[in-house]
C-alpha atoms as an extended CHARMM CRD file, in Angstrom:
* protein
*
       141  EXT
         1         1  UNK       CA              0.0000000000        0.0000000000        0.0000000000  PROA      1               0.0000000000
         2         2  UNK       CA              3.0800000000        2.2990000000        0.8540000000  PROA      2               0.0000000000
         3         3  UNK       CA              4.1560000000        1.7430000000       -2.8180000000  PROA      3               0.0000000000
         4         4  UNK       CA              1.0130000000        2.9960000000       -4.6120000000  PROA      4               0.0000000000
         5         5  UNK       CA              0.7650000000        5.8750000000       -2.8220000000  PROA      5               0.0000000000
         6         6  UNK       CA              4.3440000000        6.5130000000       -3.2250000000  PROA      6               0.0000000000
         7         7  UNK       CA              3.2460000000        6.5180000000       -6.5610000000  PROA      7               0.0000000000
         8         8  UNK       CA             -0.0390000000        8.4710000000       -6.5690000000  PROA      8               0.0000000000
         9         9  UNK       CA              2.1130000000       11.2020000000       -5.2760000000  PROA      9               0.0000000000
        10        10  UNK       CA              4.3980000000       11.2160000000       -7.7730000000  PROA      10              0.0000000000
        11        11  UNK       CA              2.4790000000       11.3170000000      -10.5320000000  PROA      11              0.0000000000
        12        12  UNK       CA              0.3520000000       14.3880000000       -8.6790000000  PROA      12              0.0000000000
        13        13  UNK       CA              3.5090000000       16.3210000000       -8.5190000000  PROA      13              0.0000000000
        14        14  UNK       CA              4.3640000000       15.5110000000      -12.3280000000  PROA      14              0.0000000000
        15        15  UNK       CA              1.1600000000       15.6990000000      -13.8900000000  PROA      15              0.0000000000
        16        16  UNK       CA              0.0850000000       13.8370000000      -17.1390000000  PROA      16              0.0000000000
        17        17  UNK       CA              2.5790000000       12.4440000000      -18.9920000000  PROA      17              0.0000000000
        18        18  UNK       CA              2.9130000000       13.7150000000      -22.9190000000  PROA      18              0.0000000000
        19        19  UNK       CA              2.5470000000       11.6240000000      -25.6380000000  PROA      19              0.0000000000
        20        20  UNK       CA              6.4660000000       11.2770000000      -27.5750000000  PROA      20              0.0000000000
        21        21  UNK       CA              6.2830000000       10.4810000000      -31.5310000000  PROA      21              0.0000000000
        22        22  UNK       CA              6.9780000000        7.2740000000      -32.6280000000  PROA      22              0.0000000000
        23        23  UNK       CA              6.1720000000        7.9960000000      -36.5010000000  PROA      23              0.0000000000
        24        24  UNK       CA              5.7360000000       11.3850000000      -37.9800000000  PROA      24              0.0000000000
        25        25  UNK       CA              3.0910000000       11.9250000000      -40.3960000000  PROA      25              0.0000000000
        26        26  UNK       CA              5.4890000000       12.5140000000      -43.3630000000  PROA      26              0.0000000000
        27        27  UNK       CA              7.0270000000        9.0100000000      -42.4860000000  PROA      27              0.0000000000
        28        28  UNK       CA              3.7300000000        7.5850000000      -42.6580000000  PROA      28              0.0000000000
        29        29  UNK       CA              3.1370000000        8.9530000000      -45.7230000000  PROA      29              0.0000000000
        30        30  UNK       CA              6.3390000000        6.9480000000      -47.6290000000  PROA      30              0.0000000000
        31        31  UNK       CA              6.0080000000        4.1080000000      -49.9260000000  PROA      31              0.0000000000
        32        32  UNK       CA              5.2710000000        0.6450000000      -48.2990000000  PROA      32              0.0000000000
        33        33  UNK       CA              8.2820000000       -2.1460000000      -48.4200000000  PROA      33              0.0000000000
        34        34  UNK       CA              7.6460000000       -4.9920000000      -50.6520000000  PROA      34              0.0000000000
        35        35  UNK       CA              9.1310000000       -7.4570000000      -48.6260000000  PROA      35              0.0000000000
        36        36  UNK       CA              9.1150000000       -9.1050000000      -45.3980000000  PROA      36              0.0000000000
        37        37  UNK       CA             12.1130000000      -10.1950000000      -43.3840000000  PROA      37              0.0000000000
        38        38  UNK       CA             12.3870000000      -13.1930000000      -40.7750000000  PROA      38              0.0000000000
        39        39  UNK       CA             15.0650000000      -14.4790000000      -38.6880000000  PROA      39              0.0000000000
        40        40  UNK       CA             16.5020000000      -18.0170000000      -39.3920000000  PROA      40              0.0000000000
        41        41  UNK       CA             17.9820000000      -18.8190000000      -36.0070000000  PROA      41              0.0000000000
        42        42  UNK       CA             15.7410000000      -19.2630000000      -32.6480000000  PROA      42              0.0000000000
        43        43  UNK       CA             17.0850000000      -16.5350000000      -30.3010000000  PROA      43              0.0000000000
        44        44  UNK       CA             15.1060000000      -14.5150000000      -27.7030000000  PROA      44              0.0000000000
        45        45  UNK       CA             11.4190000000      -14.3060000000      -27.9610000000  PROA      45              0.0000000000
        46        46  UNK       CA              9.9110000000      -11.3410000000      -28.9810000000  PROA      46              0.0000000000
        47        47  UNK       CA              6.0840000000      -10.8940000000      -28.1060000000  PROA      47              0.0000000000
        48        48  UNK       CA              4.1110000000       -7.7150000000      -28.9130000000  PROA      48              0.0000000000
        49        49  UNK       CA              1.6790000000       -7.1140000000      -26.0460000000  PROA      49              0.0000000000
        50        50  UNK       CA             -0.2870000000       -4.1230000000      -26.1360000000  PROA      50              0.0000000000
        51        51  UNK       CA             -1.9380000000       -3.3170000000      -28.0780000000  PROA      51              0.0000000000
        52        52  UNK       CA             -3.3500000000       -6.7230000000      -28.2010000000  PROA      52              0.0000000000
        53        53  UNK       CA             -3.5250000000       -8.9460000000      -31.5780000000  PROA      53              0.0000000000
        54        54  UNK       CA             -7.1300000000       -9.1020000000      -31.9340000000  PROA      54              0.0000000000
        55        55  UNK       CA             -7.3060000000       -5.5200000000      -31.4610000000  PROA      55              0.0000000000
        56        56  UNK       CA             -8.7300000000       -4.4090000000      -34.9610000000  PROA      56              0.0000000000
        57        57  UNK       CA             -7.0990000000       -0.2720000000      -34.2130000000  PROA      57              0.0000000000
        58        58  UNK       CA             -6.5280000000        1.7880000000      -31.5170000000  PROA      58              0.0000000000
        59        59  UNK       CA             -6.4390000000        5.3560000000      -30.9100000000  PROA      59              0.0000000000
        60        60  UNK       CA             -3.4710000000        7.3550000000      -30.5680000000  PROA      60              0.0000000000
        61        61  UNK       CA             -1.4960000000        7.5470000000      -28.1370000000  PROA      61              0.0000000000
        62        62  UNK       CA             -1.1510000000        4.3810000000      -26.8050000000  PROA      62              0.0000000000
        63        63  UNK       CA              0.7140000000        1.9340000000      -24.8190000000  PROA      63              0.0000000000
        64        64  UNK       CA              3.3310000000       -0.1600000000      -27.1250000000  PROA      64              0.0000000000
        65        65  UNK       CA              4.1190000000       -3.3160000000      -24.7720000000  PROA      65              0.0000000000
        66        66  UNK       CA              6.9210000000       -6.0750000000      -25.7950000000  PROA      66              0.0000000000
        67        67  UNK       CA              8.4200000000       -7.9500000000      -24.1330000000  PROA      67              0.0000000000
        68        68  UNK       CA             12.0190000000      -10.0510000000      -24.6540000000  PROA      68              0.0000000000
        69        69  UNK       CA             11.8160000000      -13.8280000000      -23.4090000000  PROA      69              0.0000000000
        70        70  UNK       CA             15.3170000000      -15.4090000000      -23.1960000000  PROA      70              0.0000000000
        71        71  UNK       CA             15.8380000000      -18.7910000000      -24.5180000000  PROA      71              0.0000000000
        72        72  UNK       CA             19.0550000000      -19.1380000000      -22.6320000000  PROA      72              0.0000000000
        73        73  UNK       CA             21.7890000000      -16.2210000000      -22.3240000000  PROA      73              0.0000000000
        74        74  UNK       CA             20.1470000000      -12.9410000000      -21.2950000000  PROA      74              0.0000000000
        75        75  UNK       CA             18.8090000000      -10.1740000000      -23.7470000000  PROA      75              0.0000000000
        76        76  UNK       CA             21.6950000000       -7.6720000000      -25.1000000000  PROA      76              0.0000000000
        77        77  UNK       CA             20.1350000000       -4.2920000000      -25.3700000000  PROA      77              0.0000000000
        78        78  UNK       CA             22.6800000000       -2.5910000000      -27.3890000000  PROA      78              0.0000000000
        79        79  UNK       CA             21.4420000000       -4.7600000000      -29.8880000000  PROA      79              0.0000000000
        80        80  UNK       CA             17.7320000000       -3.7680000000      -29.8860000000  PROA      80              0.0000000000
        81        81  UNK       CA             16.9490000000       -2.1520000000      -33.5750000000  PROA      81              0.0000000000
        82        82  UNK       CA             13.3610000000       -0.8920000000      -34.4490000000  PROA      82              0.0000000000
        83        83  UNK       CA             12.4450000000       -0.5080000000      -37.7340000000  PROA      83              0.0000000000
        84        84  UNK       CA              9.7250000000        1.6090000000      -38.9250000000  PROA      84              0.0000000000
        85        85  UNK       CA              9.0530000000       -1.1000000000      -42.6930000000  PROA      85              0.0000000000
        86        86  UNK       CA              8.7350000000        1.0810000000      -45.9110000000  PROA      86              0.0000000000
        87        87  UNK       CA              9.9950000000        0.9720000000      -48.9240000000  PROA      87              0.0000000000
        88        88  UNK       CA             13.1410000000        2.4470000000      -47.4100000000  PROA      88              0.0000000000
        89        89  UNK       CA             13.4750000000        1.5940000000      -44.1310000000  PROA      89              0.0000000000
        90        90  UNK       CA             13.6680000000        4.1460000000      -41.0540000000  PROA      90              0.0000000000
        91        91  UNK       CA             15.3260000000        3.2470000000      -37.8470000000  PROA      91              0.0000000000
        92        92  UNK       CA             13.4150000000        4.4380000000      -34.6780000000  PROA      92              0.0000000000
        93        93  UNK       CA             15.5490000000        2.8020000000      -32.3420000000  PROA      93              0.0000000000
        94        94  UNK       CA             16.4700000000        5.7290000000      -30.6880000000  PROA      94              0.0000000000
        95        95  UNK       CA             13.0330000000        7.0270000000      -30.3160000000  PROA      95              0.0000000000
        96        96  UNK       CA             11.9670000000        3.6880000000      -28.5820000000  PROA      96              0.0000000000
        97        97  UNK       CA             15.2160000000        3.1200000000      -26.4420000000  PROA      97              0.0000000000
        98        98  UNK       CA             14.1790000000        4.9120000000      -23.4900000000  PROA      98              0.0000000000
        99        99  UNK       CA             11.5350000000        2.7060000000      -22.7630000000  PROA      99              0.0000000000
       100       100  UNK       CA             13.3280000000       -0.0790000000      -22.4110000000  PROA      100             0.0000000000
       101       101  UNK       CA             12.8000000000       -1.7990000000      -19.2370000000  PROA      101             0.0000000000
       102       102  UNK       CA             14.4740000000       -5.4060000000      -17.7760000000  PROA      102             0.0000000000
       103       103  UNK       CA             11.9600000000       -7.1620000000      -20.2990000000  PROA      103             0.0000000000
       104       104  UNK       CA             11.2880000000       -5.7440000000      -22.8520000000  PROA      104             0.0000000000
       105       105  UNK       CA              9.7750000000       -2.2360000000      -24.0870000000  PROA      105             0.0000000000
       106       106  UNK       CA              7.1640000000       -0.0090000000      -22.3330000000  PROA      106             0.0000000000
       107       107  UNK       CA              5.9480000000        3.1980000000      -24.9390000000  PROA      107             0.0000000000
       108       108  UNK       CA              3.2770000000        4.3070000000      -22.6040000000  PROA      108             0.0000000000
       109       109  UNK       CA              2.2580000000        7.1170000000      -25.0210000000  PROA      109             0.0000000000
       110       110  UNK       CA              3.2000000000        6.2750000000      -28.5870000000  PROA      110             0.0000000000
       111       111  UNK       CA              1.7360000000        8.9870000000      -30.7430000000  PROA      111             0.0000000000
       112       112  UNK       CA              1.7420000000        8.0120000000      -34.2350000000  PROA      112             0.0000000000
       113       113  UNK       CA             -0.7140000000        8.7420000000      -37.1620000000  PROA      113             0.0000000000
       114       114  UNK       CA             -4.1180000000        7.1880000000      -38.1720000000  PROA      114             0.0000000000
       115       115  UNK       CA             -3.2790000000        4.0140000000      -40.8080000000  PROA      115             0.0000000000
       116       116  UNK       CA             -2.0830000000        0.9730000000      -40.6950000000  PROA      116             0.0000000000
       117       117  UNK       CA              1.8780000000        1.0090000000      -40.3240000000  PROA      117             0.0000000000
       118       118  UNK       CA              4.5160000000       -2.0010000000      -40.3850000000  PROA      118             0.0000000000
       119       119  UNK       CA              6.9270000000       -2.3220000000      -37.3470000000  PROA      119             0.0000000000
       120       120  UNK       CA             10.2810000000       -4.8690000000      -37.2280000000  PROA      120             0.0000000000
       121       121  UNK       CA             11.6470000000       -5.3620000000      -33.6220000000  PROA      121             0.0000000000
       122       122  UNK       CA             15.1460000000       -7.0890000000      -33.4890000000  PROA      122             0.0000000000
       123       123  UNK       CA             17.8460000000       -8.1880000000      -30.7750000000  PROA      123             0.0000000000
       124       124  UNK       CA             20.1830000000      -10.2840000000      -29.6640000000  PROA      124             0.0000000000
       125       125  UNK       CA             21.1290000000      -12.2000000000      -26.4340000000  PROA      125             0.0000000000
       126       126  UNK       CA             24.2160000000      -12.3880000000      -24.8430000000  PROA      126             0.0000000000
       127       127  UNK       CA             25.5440000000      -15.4500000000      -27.1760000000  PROA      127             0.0000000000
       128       128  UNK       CA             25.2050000000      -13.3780000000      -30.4700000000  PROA      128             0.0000000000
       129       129  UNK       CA             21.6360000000      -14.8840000000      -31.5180000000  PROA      129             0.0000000000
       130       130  UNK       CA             19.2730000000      -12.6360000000      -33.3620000000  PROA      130             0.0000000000
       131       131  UNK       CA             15.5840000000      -12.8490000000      -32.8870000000  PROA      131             0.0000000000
       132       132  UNK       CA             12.7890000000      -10.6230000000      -34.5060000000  PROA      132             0.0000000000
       133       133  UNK       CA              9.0430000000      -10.2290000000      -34.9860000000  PROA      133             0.0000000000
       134       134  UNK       CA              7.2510000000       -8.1130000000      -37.3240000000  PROA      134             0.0000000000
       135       135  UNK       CA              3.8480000000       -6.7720000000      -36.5840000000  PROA      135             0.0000000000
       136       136  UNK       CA              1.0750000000       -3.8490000000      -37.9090000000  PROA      136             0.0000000000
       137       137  UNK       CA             -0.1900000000       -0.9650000000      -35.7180000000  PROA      137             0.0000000000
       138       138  UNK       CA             -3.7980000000       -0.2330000000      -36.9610000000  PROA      138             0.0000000000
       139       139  UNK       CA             -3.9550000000        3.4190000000      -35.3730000000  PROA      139             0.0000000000
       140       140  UNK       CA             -8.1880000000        4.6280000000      -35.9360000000  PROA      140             0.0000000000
       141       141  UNK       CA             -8.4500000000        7.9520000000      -37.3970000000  PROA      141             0.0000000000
């Protein structure tokens, strides 16, 4: 009980969090990639959580959940690339890498535009072994 209102206070004192960009509106508006990639080799686990996969859209902002399951040596972070899939490919790694947390990623507020937008989520664990998943945002107008 301590904890939570620990935490009531501190989000009293900080206010509402804002929303950060994850993909700009010109971004969205670049030609789709033709292809889609997949890893060969069974590394760490990558599992999009929120939003959920039988969510049909969701408004924006939103909370961008995934979480990294080991499959032996632990996850290397320096190693996490995010990949925003068009027909040229834009790295948002550094726009996501600050919610990293010990399991994953936590984007409480991802603001991106209405549409349906391809993302690519790789890393590595400690050994060197890739792992990726690639999954859709539906964002609602």
């Amino acid at each position: 009980m301590k904890g939570l209102a620990i935490w009531f206070i501190a989000f009293v004192l900080t206010g509402p969090v804002e929303a950060k960009m994850l993909i700009s509106n010109d971004e969205a508006r670049l030609p789709e990639s033709p292809f889609n990639e997949r890893g060969a080799f069974p590394g760490p686990k990558v599992l999009v959580v929120l939003p959920e996969s039988g969510a049909t859209s969701v408004k924006s902002p939103f909370r961008l959940r995934v979480k990294f399951e080991t499959r032996g040596a632990n996850i290397d972070f320096d190693s996490l690339k995010v990949t925003y899939v068009k027909k040229e490919p834009i790295d948002i790694t550094d726009r996501v890498r600050e919610f990293t947390v010990p399991d994953g990623i936590d984007f409480k507020d991802a603001e991106v535009p209405p549409g349906t937008h391809k993302i690519r989520i790789e890393v590595r664990d400690g050994d060197g072994v890739p792992c990726g998943t690639n999954f859709s945002l539906n964002i609602a107008k």
